[in-house]
N, CA, C and O of each residue as an XYZ file, in Angstrom:
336
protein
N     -53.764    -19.074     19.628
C     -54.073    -18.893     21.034
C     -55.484    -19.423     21.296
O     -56.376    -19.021     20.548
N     -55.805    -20.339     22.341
C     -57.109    -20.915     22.298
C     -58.094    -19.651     23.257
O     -57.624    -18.625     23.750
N     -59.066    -19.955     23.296
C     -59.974    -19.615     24.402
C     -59.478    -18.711     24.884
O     -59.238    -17.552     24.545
N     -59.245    -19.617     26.162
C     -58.815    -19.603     27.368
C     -58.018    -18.649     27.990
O     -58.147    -17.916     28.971
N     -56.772    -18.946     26.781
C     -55.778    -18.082     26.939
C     -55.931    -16.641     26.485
O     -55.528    -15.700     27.168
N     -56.508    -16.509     25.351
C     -57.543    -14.891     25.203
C     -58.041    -14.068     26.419
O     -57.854    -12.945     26.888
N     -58.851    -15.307     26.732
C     -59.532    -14.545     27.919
C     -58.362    -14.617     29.090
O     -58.830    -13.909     29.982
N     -57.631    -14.898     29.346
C     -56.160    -14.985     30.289
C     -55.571    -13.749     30.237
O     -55.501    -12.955     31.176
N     -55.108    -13.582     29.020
C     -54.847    -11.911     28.337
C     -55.358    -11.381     28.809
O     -54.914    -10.919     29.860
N     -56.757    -11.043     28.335
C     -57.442     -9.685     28.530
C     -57.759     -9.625     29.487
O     -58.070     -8.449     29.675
N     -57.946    -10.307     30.532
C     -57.904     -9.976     32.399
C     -56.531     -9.421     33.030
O     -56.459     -8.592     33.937
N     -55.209    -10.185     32.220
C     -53.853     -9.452     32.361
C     -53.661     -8.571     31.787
O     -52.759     -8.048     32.441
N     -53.943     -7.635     30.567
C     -53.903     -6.769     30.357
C     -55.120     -5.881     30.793
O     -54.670     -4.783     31.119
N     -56.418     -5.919     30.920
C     -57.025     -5.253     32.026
C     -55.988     -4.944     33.547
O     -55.674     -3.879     34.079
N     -55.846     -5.574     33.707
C     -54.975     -5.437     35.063
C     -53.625     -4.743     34.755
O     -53.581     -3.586     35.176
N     -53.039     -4.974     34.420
C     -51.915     -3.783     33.554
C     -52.779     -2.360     33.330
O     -52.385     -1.406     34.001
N     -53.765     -2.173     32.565
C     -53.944     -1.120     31.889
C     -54.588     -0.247     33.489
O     -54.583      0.984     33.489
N     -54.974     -0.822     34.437
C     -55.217     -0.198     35.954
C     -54.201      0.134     36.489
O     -54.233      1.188     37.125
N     -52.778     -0.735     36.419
C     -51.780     -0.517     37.175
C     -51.329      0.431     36.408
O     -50.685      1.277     37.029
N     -51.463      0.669     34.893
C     -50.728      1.846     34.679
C     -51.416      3.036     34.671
O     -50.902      3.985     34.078
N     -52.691      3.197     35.323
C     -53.185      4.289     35.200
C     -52.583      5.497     36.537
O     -52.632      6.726     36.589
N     -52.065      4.508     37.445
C     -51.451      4.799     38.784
C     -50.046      4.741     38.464
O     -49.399      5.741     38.778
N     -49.339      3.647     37.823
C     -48.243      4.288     37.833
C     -47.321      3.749     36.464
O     -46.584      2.766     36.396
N     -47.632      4.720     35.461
C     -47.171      4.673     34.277
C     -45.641      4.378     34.205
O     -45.303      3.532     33.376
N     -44.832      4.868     34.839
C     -43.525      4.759     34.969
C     -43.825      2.776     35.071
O     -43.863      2.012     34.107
N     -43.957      2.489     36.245
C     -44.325      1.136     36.561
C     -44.421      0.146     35.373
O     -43.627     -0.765     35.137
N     -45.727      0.538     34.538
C     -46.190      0.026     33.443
C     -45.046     -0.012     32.226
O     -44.903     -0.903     31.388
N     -44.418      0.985     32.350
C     -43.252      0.798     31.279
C     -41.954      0.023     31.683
O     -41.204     -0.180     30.728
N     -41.563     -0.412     32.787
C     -40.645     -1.238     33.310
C     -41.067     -2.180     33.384
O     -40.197     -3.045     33.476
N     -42.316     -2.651     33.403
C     -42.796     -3.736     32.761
C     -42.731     -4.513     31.923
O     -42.403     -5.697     31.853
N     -43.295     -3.286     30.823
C     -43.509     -3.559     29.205
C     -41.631     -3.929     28.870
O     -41.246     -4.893     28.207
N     -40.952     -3.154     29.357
C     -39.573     -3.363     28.709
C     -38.713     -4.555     29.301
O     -37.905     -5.279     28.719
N     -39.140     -4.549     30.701
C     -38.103     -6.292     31.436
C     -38.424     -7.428     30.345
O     -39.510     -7.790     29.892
N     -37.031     -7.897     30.056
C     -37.250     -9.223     29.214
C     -37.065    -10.348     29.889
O     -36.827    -11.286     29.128
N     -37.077    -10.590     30.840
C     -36.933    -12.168     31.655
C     -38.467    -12.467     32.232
O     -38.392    -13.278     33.155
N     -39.614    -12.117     32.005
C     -40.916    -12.728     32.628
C     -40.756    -14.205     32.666
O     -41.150    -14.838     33.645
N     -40.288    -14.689     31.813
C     -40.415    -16.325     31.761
C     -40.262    -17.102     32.939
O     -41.007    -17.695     33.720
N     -38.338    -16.781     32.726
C     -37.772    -17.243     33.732
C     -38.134    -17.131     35.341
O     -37.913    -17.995     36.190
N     -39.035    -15.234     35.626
C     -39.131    -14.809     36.859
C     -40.542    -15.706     37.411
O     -40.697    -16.251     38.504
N     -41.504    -15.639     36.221
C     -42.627    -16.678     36.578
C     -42.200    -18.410     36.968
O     -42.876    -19.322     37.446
N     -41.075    -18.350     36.608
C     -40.914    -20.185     36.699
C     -40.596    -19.911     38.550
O     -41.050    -20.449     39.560
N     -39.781    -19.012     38.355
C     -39.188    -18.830     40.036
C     -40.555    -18.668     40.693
O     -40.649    -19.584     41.510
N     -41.526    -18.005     40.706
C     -42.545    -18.071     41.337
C     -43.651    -18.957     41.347
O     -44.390    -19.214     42.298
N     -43.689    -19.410     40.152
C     -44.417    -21.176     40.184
C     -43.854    -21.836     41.020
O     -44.642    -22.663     41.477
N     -42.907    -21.897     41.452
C     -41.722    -23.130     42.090
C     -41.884    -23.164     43.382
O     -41.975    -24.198     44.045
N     -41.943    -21.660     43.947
C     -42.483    -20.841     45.067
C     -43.823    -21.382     45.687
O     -44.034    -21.971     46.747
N     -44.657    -20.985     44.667
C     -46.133    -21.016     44.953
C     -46.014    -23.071     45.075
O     -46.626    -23.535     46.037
N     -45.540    -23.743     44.477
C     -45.416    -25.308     44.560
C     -45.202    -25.706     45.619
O     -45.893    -26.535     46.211
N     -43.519    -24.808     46.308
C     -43.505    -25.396     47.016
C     -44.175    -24.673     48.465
O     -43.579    -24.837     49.530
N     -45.228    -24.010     48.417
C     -45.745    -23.388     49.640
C     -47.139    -24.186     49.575
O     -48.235    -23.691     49.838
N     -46.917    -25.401     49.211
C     -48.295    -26.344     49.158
C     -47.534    -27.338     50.173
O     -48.020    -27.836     51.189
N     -46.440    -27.486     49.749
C     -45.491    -28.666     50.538
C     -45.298    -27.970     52.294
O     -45.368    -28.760     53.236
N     -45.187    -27.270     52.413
C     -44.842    -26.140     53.324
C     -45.978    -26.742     54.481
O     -45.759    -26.981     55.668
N     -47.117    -26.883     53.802
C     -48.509    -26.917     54.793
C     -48.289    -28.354     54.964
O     -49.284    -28.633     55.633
N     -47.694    -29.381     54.818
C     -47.963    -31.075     54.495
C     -47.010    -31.061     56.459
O     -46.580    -30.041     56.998
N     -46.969    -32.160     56.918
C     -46.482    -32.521     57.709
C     -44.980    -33.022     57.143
O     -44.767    -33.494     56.026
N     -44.044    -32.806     58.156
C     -42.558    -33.308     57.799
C     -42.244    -34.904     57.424
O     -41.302    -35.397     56.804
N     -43.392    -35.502     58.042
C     -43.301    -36.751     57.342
C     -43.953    -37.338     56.166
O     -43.755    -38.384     55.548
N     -44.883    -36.261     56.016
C     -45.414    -35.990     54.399
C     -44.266    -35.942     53.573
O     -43.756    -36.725     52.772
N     -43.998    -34.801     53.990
C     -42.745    -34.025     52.808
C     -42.003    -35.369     52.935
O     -42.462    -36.198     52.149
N     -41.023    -35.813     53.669
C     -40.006    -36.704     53.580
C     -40.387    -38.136     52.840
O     -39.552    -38.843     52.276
N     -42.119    -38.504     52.966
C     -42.125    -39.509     51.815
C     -42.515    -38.640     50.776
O     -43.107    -39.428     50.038
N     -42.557    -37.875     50.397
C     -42.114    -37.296     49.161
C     -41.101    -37.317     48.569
O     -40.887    -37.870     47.490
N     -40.122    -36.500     49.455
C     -38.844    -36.257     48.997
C     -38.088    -37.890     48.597
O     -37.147    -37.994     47.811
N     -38.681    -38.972     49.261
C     -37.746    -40.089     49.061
C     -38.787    -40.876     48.021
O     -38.487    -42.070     48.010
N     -39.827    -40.609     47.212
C     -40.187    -41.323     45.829
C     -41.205    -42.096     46.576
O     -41.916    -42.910     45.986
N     -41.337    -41.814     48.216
C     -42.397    -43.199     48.616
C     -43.963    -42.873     48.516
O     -44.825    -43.648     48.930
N     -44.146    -42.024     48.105
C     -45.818    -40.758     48.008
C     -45.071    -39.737     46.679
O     -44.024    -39.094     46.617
N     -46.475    -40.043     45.489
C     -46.464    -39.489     44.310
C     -47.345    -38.569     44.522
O     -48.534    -38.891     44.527
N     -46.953    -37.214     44.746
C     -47.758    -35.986     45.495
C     -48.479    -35.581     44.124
O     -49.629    -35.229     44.386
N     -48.186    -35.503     42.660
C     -48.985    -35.403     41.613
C     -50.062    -36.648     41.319
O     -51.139    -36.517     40.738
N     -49.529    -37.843     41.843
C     -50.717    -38.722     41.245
C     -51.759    -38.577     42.144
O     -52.903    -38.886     41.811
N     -51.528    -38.188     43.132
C     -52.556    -38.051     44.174
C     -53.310    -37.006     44.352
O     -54.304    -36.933     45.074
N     -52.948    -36.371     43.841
C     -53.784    -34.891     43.246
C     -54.439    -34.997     42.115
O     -55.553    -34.474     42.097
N     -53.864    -35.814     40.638
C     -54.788    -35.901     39.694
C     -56.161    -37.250     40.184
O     -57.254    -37.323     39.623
N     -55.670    -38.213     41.379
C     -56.640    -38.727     42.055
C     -57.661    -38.301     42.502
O     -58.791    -38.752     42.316
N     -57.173    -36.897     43.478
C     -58.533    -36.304     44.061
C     -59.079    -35.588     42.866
O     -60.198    -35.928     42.483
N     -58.403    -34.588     42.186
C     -59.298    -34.122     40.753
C     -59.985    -35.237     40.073
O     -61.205    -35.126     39.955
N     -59.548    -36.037     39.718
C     -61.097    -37.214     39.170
C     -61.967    -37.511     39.982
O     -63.018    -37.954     39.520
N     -61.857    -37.399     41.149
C     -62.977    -37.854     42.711
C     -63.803    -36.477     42.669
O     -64.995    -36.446     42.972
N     -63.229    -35.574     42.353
C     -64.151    -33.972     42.498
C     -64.464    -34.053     41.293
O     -65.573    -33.522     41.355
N     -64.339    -34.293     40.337
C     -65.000    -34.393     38.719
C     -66.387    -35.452     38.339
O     -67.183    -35.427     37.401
N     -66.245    -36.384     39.558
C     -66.939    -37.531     39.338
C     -68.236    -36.942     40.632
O     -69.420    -37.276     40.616
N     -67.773    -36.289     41.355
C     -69.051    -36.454     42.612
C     -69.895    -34.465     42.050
O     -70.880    -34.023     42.641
């Protein structure tokens, strides 16, 4: 586990160990659900597409048709904010 992800943990389990101080029941339906994976992909997908949501309809639609690469243009502006 690098870094990063340590410190990722221990802010998520800080945050767990608050939520279960309120509601322990909670904290154990937690600890025991086995699908996090899958339920986080559904909410990545969510949170993705509520970026698209804000774009104009003719944004989205050269998206949707391959004519605007909505990732290259984002790792574009991230090198423009890395560089200034």
């Amino acid at each position: 586990m690098s870094r990063d992800q340590r410190l990722l943990a221990q802010g998520l389990r800080a945050y767990l160990e608050g939520f279960g101080r309120h509601n322990e029941n909670g904290l154990a339906a937690i600890a025991t659900y086995e699908a996090w994976g899958p339920l986080a992909v559904q909410v990545y997908e969510k949170r993705m597409a509520s970026i698209l949501e804000a774009l104009s309809l003719e944004e989205v639609q050269a998206i949707a048709r391959g004519r605007i690469d909505l990732g290259t243009l984002a790792g574009q502006a991230l090198e423009k904010l890395e560089r200034d």
